[in-house]
N, C-alpha and C positions, 0 to 999 in steps of 0.2 A: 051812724051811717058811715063816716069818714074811716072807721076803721076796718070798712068791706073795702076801702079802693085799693091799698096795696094789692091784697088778695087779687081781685078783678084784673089788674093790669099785670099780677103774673098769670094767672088762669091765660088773659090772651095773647101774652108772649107766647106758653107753651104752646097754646093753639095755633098761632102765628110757625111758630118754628116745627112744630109734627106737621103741617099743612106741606111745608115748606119740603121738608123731608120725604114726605110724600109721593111730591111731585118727583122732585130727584130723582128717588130708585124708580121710578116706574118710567122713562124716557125710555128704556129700552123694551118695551109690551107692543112699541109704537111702530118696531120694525120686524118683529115678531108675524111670519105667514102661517100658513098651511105646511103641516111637515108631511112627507110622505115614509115610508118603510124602506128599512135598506136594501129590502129583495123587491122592490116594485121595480117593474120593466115599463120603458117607455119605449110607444109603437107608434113614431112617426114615418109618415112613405119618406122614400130616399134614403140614400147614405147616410150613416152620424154613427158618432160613437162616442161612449157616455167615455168622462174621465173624473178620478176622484184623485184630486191633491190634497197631501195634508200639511200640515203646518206647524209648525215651531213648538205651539202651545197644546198640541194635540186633539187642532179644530179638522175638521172634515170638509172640503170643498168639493162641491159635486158639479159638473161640468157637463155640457154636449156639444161636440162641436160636428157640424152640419158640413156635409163635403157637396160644393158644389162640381159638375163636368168641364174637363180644364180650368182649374181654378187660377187666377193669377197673384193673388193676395188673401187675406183673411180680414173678418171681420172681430174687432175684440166687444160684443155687446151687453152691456149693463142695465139691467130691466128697471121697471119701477118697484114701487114697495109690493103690492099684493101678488097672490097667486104663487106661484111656482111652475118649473117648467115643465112642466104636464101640460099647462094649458098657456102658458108665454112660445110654446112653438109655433105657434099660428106666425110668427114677427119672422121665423125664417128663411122662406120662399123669395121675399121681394127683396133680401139680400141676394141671394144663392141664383138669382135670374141676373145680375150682375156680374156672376165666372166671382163671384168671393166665396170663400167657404166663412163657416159661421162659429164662432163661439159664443152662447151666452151661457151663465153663471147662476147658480143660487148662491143669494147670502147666506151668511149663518139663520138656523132656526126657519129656513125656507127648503122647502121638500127635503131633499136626503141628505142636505148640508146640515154638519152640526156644531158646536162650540159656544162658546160666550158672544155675545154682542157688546162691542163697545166703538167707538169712533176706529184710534187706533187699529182693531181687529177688520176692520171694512176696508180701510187701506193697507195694511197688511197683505189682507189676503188676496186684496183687486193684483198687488205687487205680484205674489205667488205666482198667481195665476198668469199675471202678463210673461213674468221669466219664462213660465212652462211653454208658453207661445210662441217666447225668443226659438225656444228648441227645435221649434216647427216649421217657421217663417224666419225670411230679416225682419230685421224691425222695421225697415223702411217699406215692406209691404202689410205692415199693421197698422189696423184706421178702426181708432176707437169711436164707437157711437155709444150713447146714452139716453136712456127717456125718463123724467122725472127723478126720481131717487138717482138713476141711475149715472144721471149728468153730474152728480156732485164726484161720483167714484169715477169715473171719466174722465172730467176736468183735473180730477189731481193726478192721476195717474199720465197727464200731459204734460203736468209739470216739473215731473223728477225724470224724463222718458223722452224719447224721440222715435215716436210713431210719424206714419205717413202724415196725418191730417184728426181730425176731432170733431166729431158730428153730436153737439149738445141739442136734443128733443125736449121743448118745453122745462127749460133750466129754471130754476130759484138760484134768487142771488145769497141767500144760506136759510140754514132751518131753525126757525128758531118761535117760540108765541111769544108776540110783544102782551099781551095781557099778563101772561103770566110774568113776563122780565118787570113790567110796572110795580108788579104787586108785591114783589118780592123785592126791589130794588129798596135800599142797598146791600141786598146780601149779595153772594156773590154769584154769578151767573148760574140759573136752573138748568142751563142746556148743556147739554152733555154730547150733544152731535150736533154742531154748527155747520159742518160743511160748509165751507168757507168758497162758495165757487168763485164768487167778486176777486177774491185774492188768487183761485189756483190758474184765473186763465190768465192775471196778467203774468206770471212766471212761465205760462206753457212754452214747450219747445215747436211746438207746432202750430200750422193753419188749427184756429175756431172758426166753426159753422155755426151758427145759432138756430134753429128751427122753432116757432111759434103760434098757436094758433091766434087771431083776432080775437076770440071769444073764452079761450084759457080763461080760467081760475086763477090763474099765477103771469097772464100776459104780460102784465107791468113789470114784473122781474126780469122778462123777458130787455124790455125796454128799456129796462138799468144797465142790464148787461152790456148791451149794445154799446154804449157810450163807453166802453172798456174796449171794444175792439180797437185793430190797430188796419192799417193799410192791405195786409195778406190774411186779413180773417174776412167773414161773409155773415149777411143776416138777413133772413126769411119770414114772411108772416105767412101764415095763410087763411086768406079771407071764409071767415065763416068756422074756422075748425075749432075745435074744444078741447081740454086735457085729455076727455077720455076717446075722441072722435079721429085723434089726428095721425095716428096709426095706422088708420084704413083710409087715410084720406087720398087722392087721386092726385091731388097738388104735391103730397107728399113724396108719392112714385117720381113726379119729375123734378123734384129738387136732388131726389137721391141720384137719380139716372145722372144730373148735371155735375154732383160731385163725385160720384164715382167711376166716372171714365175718367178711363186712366192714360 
């Protein structure tokens, strides 16, 4: 019998380290949406016009930005992970009733956007995108908001930038499964997209807004966050909302209304 244990305990090393490996490559399936075709038309009421930037590495960024009547600033907005904007345009309206016009964003691998996914590439291309915004606006009438996914690209893009102000929706203090970091520890870290927001707000150039629901999924991160603000940032609950309710929520119309007059 004693001469099956070697055997055995490399069997579950290798298992141990292909499990491992596993995990690894597949972190990016994770942000992975619904792609749409390069000829598909989107038919929102109102002004917009689609824009596609490309990028360095010869990824594809696809863009709409929403013209509100007399605009006075822009909005620079960054979705959560699902969907694509075929059906994230509903989020337009209760900016564009503000006098903002709107830009929101597909990631890579999300509707007509394409290229590789990796952390780097998400901030990259948030960057692209914001330059091409410079062109449009000052910067000083650029006010980043974010919801979910979309607060980590948000948050950092406040940090190397000087936008007007920063409206983080239901933030994580980063992304990462502790199940998985246990299990694997001490190898070296599984995560391959940390999003680090704990760290991007305390470098921001600008006012943090924090917005949250009571009933969130991720409320407590919410609540870490908080304790990182400083005297010129701001932080909101709202009683009763949910990760996925708080979008349409009614508390949410007047928090925006309080930060966005100008």
């Amino acid at each position: 019998m004693r001469k099956y244990i070697p055997t055995g305990i490399v069997t579950g090393i290798v298992i141990y380290i292909g499990l491992y490996s596993y995990f690894w490559s597949i972190q990016d399936d994770r942000f992975k949406s619904v792609t749409l075709s390069q000829d598909h038309i989107f038919t929102f009421d109102g002004n917009f016009e689609e824009l596609n930037v490309s990028t360095k590495d010869g990824g594809r960024i696809n863009s709409l930005l929403f013209k509100a009547d007399s605009s006075r600033s822009v909005i620079c907005f960054w979705k959560g992970n699902g969907g694509n904007l075929e059906n994230w345009g509903f989020v337009a309206p209760q900016f564009l009733k503000h006098k903002y016009d709107f830009l929101i964003t597909d990631y890579r691998e999300h509707g007509k956007s394409r290229g590789a996914i990796t952390l780097d590439n998400f901030y990259s291309d948030a960057q692209t995108v914001y330059d091409f915004l410079k062109t449009r606006y000052p910067e000083s009438r650029i006010v980043l908001v974010g919801y979910s996914l979309g607060t980590a690209i948000a948050s950092h893009l406040s940090s190397g930038n000087q936008p007007a102000q920063t409206v983080l929706i239901e933030p994580r203090v980063r992304f990462e499964n502790k199940y998985l970091e246990a299990l694997f520890f001490p190898l070296p870290s599984i995560n391959r997209f940390p999003f680090r927001t704990d760290l991007d707000i305390q470098e921001a150039h600008t006012p943090i807004n924090i917005i949250t629901g009571t009933k969130s999924s991720i409320y407590k991160d919410a609540v870490e966050l908080k304790k990182l603000l400083n005297e010129n940032d701001s932080y909101f609950e709202i009683v009763g909302a949910t990760h996925g309710s708080i979008l349409r929520d009614v508390q949410l119309e007047k928090i925006l209304t309080k930060l966005l007059v100008d």
